[in-house]
C-alpha positions in Angstrom: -29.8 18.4 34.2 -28.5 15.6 35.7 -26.7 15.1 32.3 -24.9 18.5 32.6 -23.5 17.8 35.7 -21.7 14.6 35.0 -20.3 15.8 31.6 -19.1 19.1 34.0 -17.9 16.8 36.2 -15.7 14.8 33.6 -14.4 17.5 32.4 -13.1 18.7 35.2 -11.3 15.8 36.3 -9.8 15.2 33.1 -8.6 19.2 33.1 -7.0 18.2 36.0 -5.1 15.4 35.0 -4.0 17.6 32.1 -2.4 20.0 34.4 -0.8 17.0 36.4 0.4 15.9 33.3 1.3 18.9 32.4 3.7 20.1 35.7 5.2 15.9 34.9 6.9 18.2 31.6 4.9 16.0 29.6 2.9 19.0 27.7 1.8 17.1 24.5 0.0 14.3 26.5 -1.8 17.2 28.5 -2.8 19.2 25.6 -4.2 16.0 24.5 -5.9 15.1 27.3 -7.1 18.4 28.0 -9.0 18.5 24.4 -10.5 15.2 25.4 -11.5 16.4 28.7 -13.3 19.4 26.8 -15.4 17.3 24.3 -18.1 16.7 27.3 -18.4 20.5 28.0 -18.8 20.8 24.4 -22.0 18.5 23.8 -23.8 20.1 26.4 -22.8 23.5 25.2 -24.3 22.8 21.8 -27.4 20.6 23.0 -26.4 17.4 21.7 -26.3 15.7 25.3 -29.5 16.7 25.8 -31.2 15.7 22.3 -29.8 12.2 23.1 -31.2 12.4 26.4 -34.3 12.5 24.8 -34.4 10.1 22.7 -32.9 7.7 24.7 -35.6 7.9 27.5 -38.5 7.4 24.9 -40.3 4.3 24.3 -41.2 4.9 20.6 -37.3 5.1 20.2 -36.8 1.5 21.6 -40.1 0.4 19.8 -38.3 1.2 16.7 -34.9 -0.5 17.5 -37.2 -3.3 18.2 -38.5 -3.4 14.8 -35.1 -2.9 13.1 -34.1 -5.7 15.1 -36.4 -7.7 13.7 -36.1 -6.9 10.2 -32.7 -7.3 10.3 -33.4 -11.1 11.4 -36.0 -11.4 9.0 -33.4 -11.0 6.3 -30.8 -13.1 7.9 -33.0 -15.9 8.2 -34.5 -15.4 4.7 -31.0 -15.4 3.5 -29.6 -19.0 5.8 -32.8 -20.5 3.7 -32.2 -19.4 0.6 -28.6 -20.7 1.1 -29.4 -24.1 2.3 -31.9 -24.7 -0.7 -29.6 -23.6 -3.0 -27.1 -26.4 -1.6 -29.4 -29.2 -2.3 -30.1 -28.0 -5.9 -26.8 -27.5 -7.5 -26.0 -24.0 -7.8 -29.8 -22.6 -8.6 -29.3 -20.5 -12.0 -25.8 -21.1 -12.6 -26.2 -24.9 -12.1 -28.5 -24.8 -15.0 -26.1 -23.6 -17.3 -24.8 -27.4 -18.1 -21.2 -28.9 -18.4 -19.9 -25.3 -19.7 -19.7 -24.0 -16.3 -17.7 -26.5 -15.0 -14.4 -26.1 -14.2 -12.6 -29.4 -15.3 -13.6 -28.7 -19.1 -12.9 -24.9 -18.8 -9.3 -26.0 -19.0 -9.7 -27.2 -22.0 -11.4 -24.4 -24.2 -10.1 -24.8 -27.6 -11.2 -28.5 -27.7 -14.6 -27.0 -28.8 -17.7 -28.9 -27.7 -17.9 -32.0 -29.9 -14.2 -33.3 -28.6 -15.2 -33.0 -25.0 -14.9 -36.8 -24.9 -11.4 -37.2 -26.1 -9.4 -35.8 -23.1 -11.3 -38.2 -21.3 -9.8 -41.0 -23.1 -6.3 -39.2 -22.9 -5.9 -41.4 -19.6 -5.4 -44.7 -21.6 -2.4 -43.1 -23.6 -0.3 -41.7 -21.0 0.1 -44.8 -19.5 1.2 -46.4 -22.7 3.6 -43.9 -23.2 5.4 -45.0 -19.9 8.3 -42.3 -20.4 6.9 -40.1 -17.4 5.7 -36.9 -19.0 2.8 -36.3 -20.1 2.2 -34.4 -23.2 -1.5 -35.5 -23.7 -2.4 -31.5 -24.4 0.3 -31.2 -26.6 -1.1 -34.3 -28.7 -4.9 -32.7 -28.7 -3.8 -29.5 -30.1 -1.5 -31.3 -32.6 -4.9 -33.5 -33.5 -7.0 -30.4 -33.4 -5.2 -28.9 -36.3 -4.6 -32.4 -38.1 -1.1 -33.0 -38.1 
């Protein structure tokens, strides 16, 4: 009841500011306002201010946010541990994987997996070559293919 009588209330001021608004020649804000100020009315019309009423005021209601609550930091803390051990570890199943997952030598794809060491030794060369460029994957692929 007590419900009613605020939402009544509200709506009735805010009918009134539409008809301020309103004699100010400003008749799109007061139509706006006005269907604002009738949403109130409405809910208690159709019985939704007083199904929420209800639930609000009962304690099984709040039992259950409780519990929601806590789930809900149940799987957040689950989750910060799961993270933290997979830190230590690598990257948990995708750290098992090997070298083929790392970046660095997915650059290099065509060297194939037997000539993994050879761009590692690429290094030495480019400094002899001293001119300033390097063309170090221009020489692998020109190796790869024997010429």
């Amino acid at each position: 009841m007590l419900a009613d009588t605020v939402c009544s209330a509200a709506s009735a001021a805010g009918l009134g500011i539409a008809v301020v608004t309103a004699y100010r020649k400003r008749f799109l804000s007061a139509t706006r306002i006005a269907a604002y100020s009738l949403v109130p009315v409405a809910l208690v019309m159709t019985g939704v201010v007083g199904w929420v009423s209800g639930i609000v005021f009962k304690p099984t209601v709040w039992a259950g946010f409780g519990l929601l609550g806590i789930a809900w930091m149940l799987f957040s803390v689950t989750r910060f541990v799961e993270r933290r051990s997979e830190g230590g570890k690598g990257r948990g199943v995708e750290g098992a994987a090997g070298g083929d997952a790392i970046a660095p030598t997915a650059s290099a794809p065509s060297l194939g997996a037997g000539r993994r060491s050879a761009p590692q030794a690429q290094p030495k060369a480019k400094g002899k070559a001293g001119g300033g460029e390097d063309f170090s994957d221009i020489e692998a692929i020109l190796k790869k293919h024997g010429i």
